[in-house]
TILUM-553183 format. One line per 2 residues: number of its first residue (from 0); their letters; for each residue x, y, z of C-alpha. Coordinates in steps of 0.001 Angstrom, whole numbers, plus 500000, padded with zeros to 6 digits. Layout:
% residues N
NUM = a = X:Y:Z  ...
This chain:
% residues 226
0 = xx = 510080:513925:511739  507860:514915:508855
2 = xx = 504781:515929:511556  507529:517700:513113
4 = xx = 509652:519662:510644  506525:520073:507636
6 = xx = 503586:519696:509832  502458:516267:507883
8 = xx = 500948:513656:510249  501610:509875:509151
10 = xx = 500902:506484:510322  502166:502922:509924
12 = xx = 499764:499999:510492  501244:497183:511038
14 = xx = 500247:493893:511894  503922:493292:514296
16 = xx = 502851:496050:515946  499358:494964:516833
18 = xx = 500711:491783:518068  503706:492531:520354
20 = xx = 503985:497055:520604  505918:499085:518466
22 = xx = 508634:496955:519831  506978:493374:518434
24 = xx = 507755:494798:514924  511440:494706:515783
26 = xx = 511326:491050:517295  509226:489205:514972
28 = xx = 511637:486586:514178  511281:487594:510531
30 = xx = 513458:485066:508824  515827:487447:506548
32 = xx = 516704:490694:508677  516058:492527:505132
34 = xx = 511728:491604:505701  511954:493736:508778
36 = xx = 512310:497962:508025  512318:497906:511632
38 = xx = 515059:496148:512731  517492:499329:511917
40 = xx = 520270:499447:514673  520386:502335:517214
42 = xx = 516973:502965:516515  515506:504945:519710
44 = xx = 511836:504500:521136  510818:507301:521774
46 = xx = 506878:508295:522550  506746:509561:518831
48 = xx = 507762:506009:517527  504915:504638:519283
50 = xx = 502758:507299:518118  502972:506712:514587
52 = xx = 503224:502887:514003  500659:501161:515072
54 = xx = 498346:497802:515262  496575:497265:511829
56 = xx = 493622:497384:513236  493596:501018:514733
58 = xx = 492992:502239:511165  489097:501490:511699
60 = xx = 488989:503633:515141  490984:506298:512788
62 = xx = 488690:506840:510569  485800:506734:512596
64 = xx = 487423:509359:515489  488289:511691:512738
66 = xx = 492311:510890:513563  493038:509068:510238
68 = xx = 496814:511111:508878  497392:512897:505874
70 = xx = 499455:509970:504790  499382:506000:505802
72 = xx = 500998:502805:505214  498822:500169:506170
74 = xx = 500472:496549:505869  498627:492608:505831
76 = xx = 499555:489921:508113  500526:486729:505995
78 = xx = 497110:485156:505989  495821:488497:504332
80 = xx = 498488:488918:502088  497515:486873:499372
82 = xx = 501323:484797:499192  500847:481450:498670
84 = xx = 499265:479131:500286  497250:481661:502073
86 = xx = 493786:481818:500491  493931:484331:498213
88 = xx = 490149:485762:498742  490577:486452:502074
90 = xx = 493595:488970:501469  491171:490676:498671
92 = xx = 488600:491211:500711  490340:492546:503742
94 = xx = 491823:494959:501129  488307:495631:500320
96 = xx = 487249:496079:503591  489829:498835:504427
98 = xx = 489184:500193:501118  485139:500584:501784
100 = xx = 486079:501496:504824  488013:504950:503706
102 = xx = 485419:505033:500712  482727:505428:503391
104 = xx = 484176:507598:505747  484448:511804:505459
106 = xx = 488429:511246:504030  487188:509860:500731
108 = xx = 486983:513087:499199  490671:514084:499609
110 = xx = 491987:510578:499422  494439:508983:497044
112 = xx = 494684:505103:497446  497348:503541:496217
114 = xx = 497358:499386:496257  500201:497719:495178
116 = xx = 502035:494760:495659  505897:493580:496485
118 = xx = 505830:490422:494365  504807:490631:490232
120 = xx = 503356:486990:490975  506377:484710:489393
122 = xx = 504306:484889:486201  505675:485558:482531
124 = xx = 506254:488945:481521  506591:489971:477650
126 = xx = 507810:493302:478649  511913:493378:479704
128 = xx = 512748:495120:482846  514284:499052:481852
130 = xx = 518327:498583:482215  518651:501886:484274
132 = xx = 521475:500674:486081  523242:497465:486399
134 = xx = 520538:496147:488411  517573:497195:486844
136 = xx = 514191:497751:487656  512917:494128:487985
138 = xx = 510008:492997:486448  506478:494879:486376
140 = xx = 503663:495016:489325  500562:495227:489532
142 = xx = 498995:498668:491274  495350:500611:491513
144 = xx = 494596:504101:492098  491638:504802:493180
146 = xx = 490342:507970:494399  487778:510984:493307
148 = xx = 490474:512609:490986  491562:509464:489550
150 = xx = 491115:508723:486041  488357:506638:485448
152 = xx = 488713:503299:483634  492678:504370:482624
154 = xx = 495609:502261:481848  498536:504484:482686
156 = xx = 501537:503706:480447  504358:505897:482274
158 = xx = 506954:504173:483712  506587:503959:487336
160 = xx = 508630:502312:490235  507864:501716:493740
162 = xx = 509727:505153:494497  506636:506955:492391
164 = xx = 504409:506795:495379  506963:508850:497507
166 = xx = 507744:511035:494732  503671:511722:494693
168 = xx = 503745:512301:498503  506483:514434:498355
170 = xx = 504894:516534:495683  501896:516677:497576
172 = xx = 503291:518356:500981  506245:519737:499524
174 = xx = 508885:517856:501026  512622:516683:499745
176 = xx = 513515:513891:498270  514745:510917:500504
178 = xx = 517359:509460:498197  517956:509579:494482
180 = xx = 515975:506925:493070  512856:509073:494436
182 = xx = 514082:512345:493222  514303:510553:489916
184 = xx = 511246:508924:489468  508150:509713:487785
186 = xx = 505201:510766:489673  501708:509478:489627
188 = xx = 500280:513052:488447  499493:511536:484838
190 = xx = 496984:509052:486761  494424:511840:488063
192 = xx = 492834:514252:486445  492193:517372:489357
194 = xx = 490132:519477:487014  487302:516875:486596
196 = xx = 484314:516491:488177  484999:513827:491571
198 = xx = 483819:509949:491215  481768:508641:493579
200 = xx = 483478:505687:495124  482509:502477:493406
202 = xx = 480620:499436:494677  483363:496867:495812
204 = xx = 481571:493153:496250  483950:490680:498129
206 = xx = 484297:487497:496616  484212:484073:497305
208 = xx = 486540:481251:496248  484270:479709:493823
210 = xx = 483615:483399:492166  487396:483798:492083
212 = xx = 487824:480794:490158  484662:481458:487536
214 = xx = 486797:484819:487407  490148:483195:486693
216 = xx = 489885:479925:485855  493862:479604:484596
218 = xx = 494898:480016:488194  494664:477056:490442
220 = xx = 493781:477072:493572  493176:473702:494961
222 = xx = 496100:474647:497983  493873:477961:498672
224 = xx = 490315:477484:498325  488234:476583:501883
């Protein structure tokens, strides 16, 4: 719809559909229905569905065929995702691989990566949750921006939810707001700085599981380590 209607391409990489189709993301056996944004009933497969998710993988041939879209979701399988008891170096350095990947590649210069996570880690926080509704916000995560207009070597203090990444999108190709909680939360615009001169795209190392624990050596991982 938004290629269609605001001439914005987008992809989904997914590692359902790189397994079993477009259609493999639907029947994963996912064990809670709520895991699976595809599982929506009604839903219609049309040529267009199949056209914009897609296998993980086919972000690689993207980049290098010059097909990568304006914007992407690209999504780990659960041995890359870094949940326990997967090992927890291989998820970072697949991240780093995608990320060198784009670094490397002509998009770098008009990219915006955003890495985040769905889980805060079940670690103490200090900091309460904001009461903005009955629910609240739930406790803080953990996200990187990285890109030539980012800030370099800031701590952004705005309040952000996961709805400030489509409130940045929709900023950035002028499109409407999907539901309230996006029209109402802050964008990401505080994190770059479009006026300085572009960063070069760091160095990224990947890391083994002995480096990760010299690293952090509160966190054990005896269930994750090779």
């Amino acid at each position: 719809m938004y290629e269609q209607y605001h001439n914005t391409t987008w992809k989904y990489y997914d590692h359902l559909v790189q397994v079993g189709g477009y259609k493999g993301a639907v029947s994963s056996g996912l064990a809670f229905e709520y895991w699976n944004p595809f599982s929506a009933k009604g839903t219609t497969y049309t040529p267009q569905y199949s056209q914009h998710y897609v296998g993980r993988a086919q972000i690689f041939n993207d980049l290098k065929s010059g097909t990568f879209p304006q914007v992407a979701w690209v999504i780990p399988s659960f041995p890359i995702s870094e949940h326990s008891p997967a090992n927890i170096t291989t998820g970072m350095n697949w991240v780093k691989l995608v990320i060198s990947s784009i670094m490397s590649s002509p998009y770098w210069n008009n990219t915006a990566i955003i890495l985040t996570w769905d889980d805060y880690g079940g670690l103490y926080d200090h900091v309460p949750p904001p009461q903005m509704d009955k629910y609240g916000l739930g406790f803080r995560m953990p996200a990187l921006i990285l890109s030539p207009d980012a800030k370099q070597g800031y701590i952004d203090h705005t309040q952000y939810q996961f709805e400030s990444t489509l409130k940045f999108i929709e900023w950035r190709f002028s499109l409407s707001p999907l539901t309230d909680r996006d029209l109402h939360a802050n964008n990401l615009l505080n994190a770059f700085d479009f006026n300085q001169k572009p960063l070069n795209p760091p160095h990224l190392v990947p890391l083994t599981a002995a480096e990760f624990v010299a690293i952090c050596p509160h966190i054990n991982l005896a269930r994750t380590i090779d």
